[in-house]
C-alpha positions as CSV (number, residue, x, y, z in Angstrom):
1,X,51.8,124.4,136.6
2,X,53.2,121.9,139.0
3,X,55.4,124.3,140.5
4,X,52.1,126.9,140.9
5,X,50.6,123.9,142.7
6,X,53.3,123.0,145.3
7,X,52.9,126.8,146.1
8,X,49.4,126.2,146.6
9,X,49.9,123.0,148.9
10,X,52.3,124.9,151.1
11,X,50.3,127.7,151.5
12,X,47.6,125.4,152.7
13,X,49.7,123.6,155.1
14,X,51.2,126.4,156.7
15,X,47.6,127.7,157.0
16,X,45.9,124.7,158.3
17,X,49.1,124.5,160.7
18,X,48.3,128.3,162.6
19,X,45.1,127.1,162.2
20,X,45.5,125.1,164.9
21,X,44.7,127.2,168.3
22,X,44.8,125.7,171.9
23,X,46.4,124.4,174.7
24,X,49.4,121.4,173.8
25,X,50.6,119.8,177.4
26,X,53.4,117.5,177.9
27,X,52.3,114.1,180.2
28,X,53.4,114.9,183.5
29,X,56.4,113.0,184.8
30,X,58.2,114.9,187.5
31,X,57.8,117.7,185.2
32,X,55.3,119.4,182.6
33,X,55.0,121.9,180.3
34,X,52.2,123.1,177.7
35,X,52.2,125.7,175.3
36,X,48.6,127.7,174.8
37,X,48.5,128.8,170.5
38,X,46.5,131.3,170.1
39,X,44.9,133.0,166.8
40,X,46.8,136.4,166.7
41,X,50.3,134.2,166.7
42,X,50.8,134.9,170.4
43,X,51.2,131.8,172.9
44,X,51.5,131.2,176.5
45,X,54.0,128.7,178.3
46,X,53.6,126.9,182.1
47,X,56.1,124.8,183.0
48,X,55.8,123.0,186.1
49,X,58.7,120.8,188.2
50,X,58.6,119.2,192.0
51,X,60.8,122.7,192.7
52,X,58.4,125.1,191.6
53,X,57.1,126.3,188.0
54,X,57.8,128.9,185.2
55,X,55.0,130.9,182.9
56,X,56.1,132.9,179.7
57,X,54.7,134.7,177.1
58,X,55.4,135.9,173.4
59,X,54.8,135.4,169.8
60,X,55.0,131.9,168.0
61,X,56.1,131.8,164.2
62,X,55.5,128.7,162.1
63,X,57.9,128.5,159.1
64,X,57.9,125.0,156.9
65,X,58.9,122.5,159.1
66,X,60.3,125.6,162.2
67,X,58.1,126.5,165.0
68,X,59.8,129.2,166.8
69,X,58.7,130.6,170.2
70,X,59.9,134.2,170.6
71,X,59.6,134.8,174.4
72,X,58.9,138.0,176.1
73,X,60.0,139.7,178.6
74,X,56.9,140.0,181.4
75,X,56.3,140.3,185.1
76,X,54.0,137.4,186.9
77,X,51.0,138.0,188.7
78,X,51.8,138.8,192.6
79,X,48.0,138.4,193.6
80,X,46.2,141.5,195.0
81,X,43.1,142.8,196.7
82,X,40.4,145.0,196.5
83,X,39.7,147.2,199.5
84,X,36.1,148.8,200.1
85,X,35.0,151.1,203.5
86,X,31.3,149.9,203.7
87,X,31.0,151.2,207.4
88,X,32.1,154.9,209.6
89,X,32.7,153.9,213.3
90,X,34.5,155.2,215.9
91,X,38.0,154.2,217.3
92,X,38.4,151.0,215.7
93,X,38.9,149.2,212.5
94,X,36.9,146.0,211.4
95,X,37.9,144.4,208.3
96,X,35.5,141.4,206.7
97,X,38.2,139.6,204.5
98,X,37.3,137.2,201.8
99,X,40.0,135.2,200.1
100,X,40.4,133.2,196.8
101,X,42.7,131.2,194.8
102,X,43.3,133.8,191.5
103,X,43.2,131.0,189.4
104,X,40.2,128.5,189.7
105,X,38.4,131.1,192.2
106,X,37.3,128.7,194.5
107,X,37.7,129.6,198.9
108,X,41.5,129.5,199.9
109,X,40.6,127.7,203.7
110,X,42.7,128.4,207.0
111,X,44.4,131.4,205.5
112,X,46.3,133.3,208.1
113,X,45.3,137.2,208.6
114,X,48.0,139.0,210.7
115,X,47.5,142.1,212.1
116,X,50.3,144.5,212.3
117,X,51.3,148.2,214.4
118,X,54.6,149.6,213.8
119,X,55.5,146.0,212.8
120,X,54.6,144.9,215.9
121,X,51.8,141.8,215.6
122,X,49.3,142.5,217.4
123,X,46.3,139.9,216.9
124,X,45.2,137.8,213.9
125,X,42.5,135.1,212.3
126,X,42.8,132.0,210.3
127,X,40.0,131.7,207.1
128,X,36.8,129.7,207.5
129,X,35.5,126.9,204.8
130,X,34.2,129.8,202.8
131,X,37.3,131.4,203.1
132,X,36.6,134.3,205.0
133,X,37.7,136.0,208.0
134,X,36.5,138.7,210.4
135,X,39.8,140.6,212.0
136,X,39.0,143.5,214.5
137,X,41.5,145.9,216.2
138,X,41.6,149.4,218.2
139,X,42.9,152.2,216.3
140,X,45.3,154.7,217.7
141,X,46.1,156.6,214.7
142,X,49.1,154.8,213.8
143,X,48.7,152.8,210.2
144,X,47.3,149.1,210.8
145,X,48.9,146.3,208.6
146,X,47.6,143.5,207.6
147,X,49.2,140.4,205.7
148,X,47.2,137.4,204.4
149,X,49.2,134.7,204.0
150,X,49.1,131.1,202.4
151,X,51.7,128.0,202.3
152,X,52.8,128.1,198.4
153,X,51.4,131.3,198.0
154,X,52.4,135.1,197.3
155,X,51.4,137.2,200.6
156,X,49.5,140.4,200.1
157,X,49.3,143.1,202.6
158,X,47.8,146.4,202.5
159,X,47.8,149.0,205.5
160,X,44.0,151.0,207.0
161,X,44.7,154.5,208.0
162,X,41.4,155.3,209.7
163,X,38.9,153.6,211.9
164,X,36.6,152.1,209.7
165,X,34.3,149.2,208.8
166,X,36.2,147.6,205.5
167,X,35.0,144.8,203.2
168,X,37.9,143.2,201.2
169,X,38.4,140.8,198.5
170,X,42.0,139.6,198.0
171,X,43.3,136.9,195.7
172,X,46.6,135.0,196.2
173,X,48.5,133.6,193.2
174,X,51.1,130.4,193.4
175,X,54.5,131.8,195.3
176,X,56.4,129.2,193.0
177,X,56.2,130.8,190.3
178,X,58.8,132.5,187.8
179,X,59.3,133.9,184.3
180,X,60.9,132.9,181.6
181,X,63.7,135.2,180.3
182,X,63.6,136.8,177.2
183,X,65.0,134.4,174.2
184,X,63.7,132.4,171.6
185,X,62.9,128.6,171.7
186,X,63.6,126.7,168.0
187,X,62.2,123.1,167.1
188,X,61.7,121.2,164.4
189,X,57.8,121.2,163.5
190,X,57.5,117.1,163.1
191,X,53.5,117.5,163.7
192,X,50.3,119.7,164.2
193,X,46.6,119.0,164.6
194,X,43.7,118.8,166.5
195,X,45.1,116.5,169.0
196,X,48.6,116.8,169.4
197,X,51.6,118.9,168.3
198,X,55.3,117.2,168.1
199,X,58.5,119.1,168.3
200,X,62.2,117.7,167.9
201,X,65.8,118.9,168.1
202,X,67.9,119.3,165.1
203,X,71.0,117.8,163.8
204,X,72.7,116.1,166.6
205,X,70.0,117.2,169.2
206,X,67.7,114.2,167.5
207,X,64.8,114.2,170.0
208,X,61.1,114.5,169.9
209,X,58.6,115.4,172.4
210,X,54.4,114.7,172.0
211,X,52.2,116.9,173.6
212,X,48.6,116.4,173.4
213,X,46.4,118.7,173.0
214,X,44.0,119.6,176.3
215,X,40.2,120.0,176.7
216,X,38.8,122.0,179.1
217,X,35.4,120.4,180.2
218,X,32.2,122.3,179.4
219,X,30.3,123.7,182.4
């Protein structure tokens, strides 16, 4: 009977431990990292440092007093547009650009637009407070460039093969950015709840690390 029971507490403790789904972040000192649980046993890592920052992704796998963290091997988000003609007109091209951070969304401001002919610049405009920009060229039947840029931030460019009236809506991500290789991350699991989740090293790696467990406010 009391062995039946201490399979019964274990299975309750490793179930109240995946239980617990959301977003664990390390105090920021220099550097910061959080892992984001999720229900299916996947997870997502951002790592941040005064050089740049890191994201990963994979599966996470709780076993007694183990959490392991089984990265993936994955690509990170370059940023991108979206490219519409609203407008036919003749010999020129007009583009009405609109630009946002990928993330929160919000107006990237003072943007650069450059305009490009056989790599040659050939004009350019900067993004308002709303972040967006009105760039207007001739068109001699030779592909127009054009490359929004941002400090910190992935360009994106895309190239207009006929005159036109465009509307576009691009997104720029964090230029910093990296992946993590594929490997696997061990610790010992010291604690998990709703408010913070505690990882150490084994053996002669005797360390431990809090991170505390982020809400996102409530529009």
């Amino acid at each position: 009977m009391k062995l039946q029971w201490s399979i019964i507490i274990l299975v309750l403790i490793m179930t109240s431990c995946k239980s617990q789904v959301g977003i664990y972040c390390t105090e920021p000192n220099y550097t910061a990292f959080c892992y984001e649980l999720k229900k299916d046993g996947k997870f997502k890592f951002d790592e941040g440092t005064c050089t740049g920052s890191s994201q990963g992704i994979g599966e996470y796998e709780i076993i007694e007093d183990t959490i392991k963290f089984k990265f993936q091997k994955h690509e990170i988000n370059r940023g991108g547009y979206q490219l519409d003609k609203i407008k036919e007109i003749d010999k020129g091209i007009i583009v009405n650009l609109m630009v946002i951070d990928s993330q929160s969304r919000e107006p990237i401001i003072g943007y650069d637009a450059a305009m490009y002919s056989e790599d040659v610049l050939i004009g350019g405009k900067s993004g308002d407070l709303e972040g967006k920009a009105r760039v207007v060229t001739a068109f001699n039947h030779k592909p127009i460039k054009i490359e929004i840029s941002f400090t910190g931030m992935h360009p994106v460019n895309f190239k207009l093969k006929e005159e036109g009236e465009y509307k576009v809506l691009a997104e720029l991500v964090n230029g910093w950015s990296r992946p993590v290789l594929k490997q696997e991350r061990i610790y010992r699991l010291i604690k998990l709840n709703k408010e913070i989740l505690v990882i150490g090293g084994f053996g002669e790696e005797d360390w431990n690390q809090t991170l505390y467990r982020y809400e996102e406010k409530k529009k």
